[in-house]
Each structure stands twice: as C-alpha cells, then as structure tokens.
C-alpha angles and dihedrals in degrees: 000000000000121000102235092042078058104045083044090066100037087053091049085049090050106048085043097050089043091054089050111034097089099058119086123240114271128177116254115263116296087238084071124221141313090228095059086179097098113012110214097007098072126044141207095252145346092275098062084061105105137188130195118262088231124047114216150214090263094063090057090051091050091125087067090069094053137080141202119181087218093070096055138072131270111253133176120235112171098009101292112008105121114215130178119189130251105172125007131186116277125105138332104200097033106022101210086207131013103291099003094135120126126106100176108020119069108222132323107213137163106250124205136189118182126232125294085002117124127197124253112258096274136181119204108231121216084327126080124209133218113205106200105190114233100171147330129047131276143137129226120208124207133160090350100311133107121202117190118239125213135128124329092012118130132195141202114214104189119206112265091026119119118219141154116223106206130188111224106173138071088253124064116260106250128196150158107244118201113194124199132181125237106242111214113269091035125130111204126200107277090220139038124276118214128196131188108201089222101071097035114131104261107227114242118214124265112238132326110317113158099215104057103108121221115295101010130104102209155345091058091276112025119125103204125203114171123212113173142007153171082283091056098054098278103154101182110007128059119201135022117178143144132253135199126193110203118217115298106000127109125217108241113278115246157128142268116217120216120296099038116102105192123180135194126197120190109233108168137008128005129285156171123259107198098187108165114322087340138102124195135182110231126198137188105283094038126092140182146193122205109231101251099234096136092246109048104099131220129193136150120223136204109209093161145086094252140047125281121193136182136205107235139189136168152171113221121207130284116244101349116183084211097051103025095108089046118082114228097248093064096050099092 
C-alpha cells in the first residue's frame, strides 16, 4: 500500500477525530436516520459521529482484539483437515488472550487439507460449521449429494449431519472455517447448503442516504453479498455475508453497542483497520472484532488501487432498543 496514500488517510482521521473529540457522546435524533440500514450504527451525516471526550485503556490494547492465522498452531479437526486459529472464545470487552474475543461464536480459523487428502466421515455434534472457500479445488458429500468446492464457494455444515470433505486439485484446499455452537432447543437442516458468491443476492440500500457511493448498500462503501442466514440454518449467528471495499473509499466510521459480536476476515487485497485511535494494516489470513462499547469506532479503509473484501459474520443484539425495528438481514 503506498505511504502517502497512507499518511493521506491517517491525516483525514485525525483532523476528523481532533474536530470531534470534545464533544460528549449523544444518541442519534429520535427521527432516526436517513440511512435505515443499521440503526444506531449509521448516521444521517458526518456531524452526528461522536467521540468521547477521554480515550481509554481499551484503544491502546486494540491488538488484542485482532487475529492472523500465521501466529497461531497446526490442529486436526475431521481427520485431516488442518486448522489454525484466528479468533477463539474468551471475552469481548477484556480479551483474557490476544484474540480471544468471541462470546457467541465458537473460533474463526484458516483450514487447510492438503492435496489429494480427504476428510474422515464426521458429524458435527451440537456445533455447525461454514466453510467459506479461499483456493484450491475440492468437493464435499453428504446425504448422497456432492457439491463442488472452489473459490468463492461457501458451505453450511449443519450439526447431525455426516460429509467428506475431499481435496481434488495440485494445490491444498484452503478456507476460512466459522464455527458456531446448537443451542438446546435448536432444529438444524437436515442437509448442506451450498452457496457460490457469484450468484449471492447483492443488497440494495435502504432509503436515501447521500453518502452511500454507487453500487454499494450501506456504510457509505460497503458492497454486500449475502451468503447465509437464520433462514438458511444459521443457530447462533445471524448473518454471514461478504463485503468489498472498492479502491479508495472507506466504510462509515462507527460503533457496536453491547451484545453484537461482529467479525471481519480479510479475504482478498490489503487494507486499513481504523479501530479507535488505531490504524492497522490487514491482510488476507488476519481478522478482527470492534469491542462493542457503544463509542469505540471501526471502520476499513481502501486506501489501494484495487478491491479489498472481507468474509463477515455477526450476532446483533437481543432485544436493542436502537435495532429492534431493523431485521437482522438489513443491518450490514
């Protein structure tokens, strides 16, 4: 990423951070906002966005709150399947451990299976698994149907259910992997869903929000392609989606309240994480969640020639005052 495209973007945050910090957090006018897509999370314009008038602790431990794949130890899952963690259950607020950080998911790791490997016959016990597809060719089996498995291609493992993931190609087969627990009471699918990117439904904006660039639906630059939900067989999380960031355009700036657990994977290119008063570069292979404080800001940030996108899941909060009248499918 170049320097002074860099040092562009860091000046911008912090004119914009230095004109706002003074003034106390407020809640966002009781009309709402233009852009209906996230409740409290957008806002009508650039001066509802408020800081607190003290930074914390929590904004200089903000690499707690980030993972890379790279940093962290081989393990098995299905017989042969390698997986090394990105982001592991611990706490949101106070991560116990570097990335530590998820409350209702259970990890996000990079899987691996090497070429020509296939997986044992498995069924997924009172957890479900997505597969989200990063390189290489494959195909998985399950109650007597094979779905081929290449880039971009994303499946739904429900819990209960047997399947053989296999590795076709000369390179590994390489994936994000997002694994969520059953909660009693719960009925999974009783097959695989299977989802190719490419023929996702593209999300539209809600209402008339002016900064909301061309093709994107929300958060003034996101591109949203949505992959699974509730309606899919999702038991504890409730979106999982991808996001692209065209080149040099930034997603709005804002903050998660308590209860939303909100993740973001980098697939493909390299960006900028502005979490608090940080900036980060993320590559392909790292992930992050905001602590959801209702004032610390997130936002990622483009700052290249090319597109960036990201693999993204969340849980919303139960109940918010702020997002009560939004479903859950029109919050990203």
């Amino acid at each position: 990423m170049p320097r002074v495209a860099i040092a562009l973007v860091a000046g911008f945050i912090q004119i914009a951070g230095l004109t706002c910090l003074a003034q106390a957090p407020s809640a966002p006018p009781s009309s709402g906002t233009k852009n209906a897509i996230n409740g409290i999370n957008s806002y009508p314009g650039p001066e509802f966005v408020k800081y607190a008038p003290v930074r914390d602790d929590p904004d200089h431990r903000i690499d707690m709150f980030i993972g890379d794949w790279h940093e962290s130890l081989p393990r098995f899952e299905h017989g042969s399947l390698v997986l090394r963690d990105i982001l592991t259950r611990g706490d949101n607020f106070a991560p116990p451990e570097k990335a530590a950080v998820l409350r209702m998911a259970n990890f996000l790791a990079f899987g691996r299976l090497a070429p020509g490997a296939w997986t044992t016959p498995s069924k997924l016990e009172k957890q479900q698994e997505v597969y989200y597809i990063l390189g290489g060719t494959g195909e998985i089996t399950s109650g007597g149907e094979t779905a081929q498995l290449k880039k971009d291609v994303a499946v739904l493992m429900p819990a209960g259910v047997e399947f053989v993931m296999r590795s076709t190609g000369n390179d590994s087969l390489t994936m994000y992997v997002i694994n969520e627990p059953t909660p009693d009471g719960f009925h999974p699918k009783t097959k695989m869903v299977v989802k190719d990117e490419a023929a996702a439904r593209v999300r539209t904006p809600a209402g008339d929000d002016p900064y909301i660039v061309g093709g994107a639906s929300g958060h003034w630059a996101h591109i949203v392609r949505e992959l699974f939900s509730p309606a899919d067989g999702l038991a504890t999380e409730q979106s999982v989606i991808t996001v692209t960031v065209n080149p040099l355009t930034l997603g709005e700036p804002h903050p998660h309240r308590p209860g939303q657990e909100e993740i973001w994977a980098a697939i493909d290119g390299e960006s900028l994480m502005f979490l608090g008063t940080e900036l980060r570069v993320q590559k392909p292979g790292m992930a992050y969640m905001l602590p959801p404080d209702a004032y610390t800001i997130h936002s990622n940030i483009n700052a290249g020639d090319k597109p960036v996108k990201f693999l993204y899941f969340a849980k919303f909060p139960d109940g918010d005052n702020w997002t009560h009248a939004v479903t859950p499918a029109a919050k990203k």
